[in-house]
N, C-alpha and C positions, 0 to 999 in steps of 0.2 A: 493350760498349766505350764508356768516356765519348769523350765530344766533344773534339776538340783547339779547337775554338772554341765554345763553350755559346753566348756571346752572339748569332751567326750561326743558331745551329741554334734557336735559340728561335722564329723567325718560322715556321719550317718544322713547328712542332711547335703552333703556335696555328693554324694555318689549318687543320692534320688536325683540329686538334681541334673547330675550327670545322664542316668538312664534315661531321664526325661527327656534331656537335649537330643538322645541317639532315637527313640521312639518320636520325639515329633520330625527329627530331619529324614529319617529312614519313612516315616509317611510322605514328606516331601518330595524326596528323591523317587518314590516309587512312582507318584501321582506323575511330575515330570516326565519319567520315564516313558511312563503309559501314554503322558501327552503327547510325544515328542514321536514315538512309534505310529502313533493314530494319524498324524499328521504328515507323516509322509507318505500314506494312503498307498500301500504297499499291496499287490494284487494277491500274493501266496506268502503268508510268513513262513511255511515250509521249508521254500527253497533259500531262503535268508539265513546265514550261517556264523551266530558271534562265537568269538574267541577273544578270551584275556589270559596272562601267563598271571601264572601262579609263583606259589616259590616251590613246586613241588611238580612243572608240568604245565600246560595248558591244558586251560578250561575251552572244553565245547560245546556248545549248544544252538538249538536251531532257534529263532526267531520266536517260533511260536510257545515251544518248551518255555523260553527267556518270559515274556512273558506275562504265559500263567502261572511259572515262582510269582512274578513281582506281581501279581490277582492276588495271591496268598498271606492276604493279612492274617488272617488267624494264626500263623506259626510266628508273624514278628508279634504280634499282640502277647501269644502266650510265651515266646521267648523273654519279651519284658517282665510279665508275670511272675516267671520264673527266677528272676533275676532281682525282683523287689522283694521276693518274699523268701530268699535267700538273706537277702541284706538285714531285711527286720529279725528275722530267728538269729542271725550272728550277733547282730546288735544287743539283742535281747539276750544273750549268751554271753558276751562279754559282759552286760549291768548287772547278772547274775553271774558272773564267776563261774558259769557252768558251759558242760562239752556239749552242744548241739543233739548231738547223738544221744544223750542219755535223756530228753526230753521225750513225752510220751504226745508230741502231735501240740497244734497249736492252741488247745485248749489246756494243756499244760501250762508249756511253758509262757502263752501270753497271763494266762491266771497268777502267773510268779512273778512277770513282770508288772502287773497292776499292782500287786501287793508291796512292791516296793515305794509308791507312791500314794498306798490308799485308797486308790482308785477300783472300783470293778467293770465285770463287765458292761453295765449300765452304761458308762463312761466312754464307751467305744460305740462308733456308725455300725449298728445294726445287732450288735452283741456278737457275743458266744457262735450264736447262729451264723452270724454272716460271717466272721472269723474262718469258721470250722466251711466252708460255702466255701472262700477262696482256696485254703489247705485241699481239699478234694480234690477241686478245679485244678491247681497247680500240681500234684500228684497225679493227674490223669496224662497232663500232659507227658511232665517229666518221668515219666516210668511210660510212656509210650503207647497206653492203653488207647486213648483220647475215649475213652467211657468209663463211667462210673460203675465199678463194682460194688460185689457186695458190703465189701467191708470200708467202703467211702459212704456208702447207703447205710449202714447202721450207724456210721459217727455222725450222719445228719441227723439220724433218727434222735439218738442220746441228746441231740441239743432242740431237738424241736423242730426242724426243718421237714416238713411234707416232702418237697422236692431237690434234686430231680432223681429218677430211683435207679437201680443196679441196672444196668443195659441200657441208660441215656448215654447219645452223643453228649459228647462237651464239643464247646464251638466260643470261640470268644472274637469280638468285636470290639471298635473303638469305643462302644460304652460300656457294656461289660468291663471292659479294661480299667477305665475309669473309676466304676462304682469300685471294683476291688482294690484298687491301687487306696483309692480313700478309706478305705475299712483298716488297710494295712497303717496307712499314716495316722488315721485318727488313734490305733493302738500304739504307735511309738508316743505320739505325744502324749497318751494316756498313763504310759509307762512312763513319763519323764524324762522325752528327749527333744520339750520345748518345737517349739514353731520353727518351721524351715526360714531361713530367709529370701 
């Protein structure tokens, strides 16, 4: 569906694209990393000691600490996460004339967003369900939990969703990422913010 405003929906569609550029070069830079340490075939990363200045101090860390951050896709995975479905609720906040906060979760306020367009949930990659699938997910993270409680488990339950239940890990990976990141874009376009370029 095009846009009934392109002008508006172009910011929304340079900042995905922006997040995108930092999640695929931030997996580059990592894999690099990881190459480049493997390959100097180093006998103890233990005793191997990096340091970078900060603006606030120097950073220290041993070799092997360094790393296993940079093994830790799942906090850049869901750091992206976090940071797309940020984007779409503002978005979606701004085409409604409404304050983020006063929306009751993304089955709210995407359902206000479709309506602007005519569109429903049907219109979106996986519905209601997989909407309501990321909102948890990214909730688990950003509030620290990284498990599903109770009351992530009943908002699945409300829309249909079996799994996953109160006292699952959450764990995200480069496709996980993916599938959600699409659930998210298929609801902007659905709501009327037109196809990225």
């Amino acid at each position: 569906m095009a846009s009934s405003n392109g002008a508006a929906a172009a910011p929304v569609w340079e900042e995905w694209g922006r997040i995108t550029r930092f999640l695929e070069s931030a997996r580059l830079a990592f894999a690099r990393e990881r190459n480049l340490w493997a390959s100097l075939q180093i006998e103890s990363a233990e005793d191997v000691k990096l340091s970078a200045p900060t603006g606030q101090g120097a950073y220290r860390v041993s070799l092997h600490k360094h790393l296993s951050a940079i093994q830790d896709e799942d906090t850049l995975y869901a750091s992206v996460l976090v940071h797309n479905y940020a984007l779409v609720e503002t978005a979606a906040a701004d085409r409604l004339c409404a304050d983020a906060r006063d929306f009751g979760g993304i089955e709210d306020w995407g359902a206000r967003l479709l309506t602007t367009t005519g569109e429903t949930w049907d219109s979106v990659k996986e519905g209601v369900g997989g909407a309501v699938e990321v909102a948890v997910v990214r909730n688990a993270y950003a509030h620290g939990t990284r498990r599903i409680d109770q009351s992530a488990e009943n908002r699945l339950r409300a829309v249909g969703k079996a799994q996953p239940s109160a006292g699952d890990p959450v764990t995200m990976d480069y496709a996980a990422l993916k599938i959600f990141r699409a659930r998210l874009r298929s609801l902007l376009h659905a709501g009327g913010f037109g196809r990225a370029n």
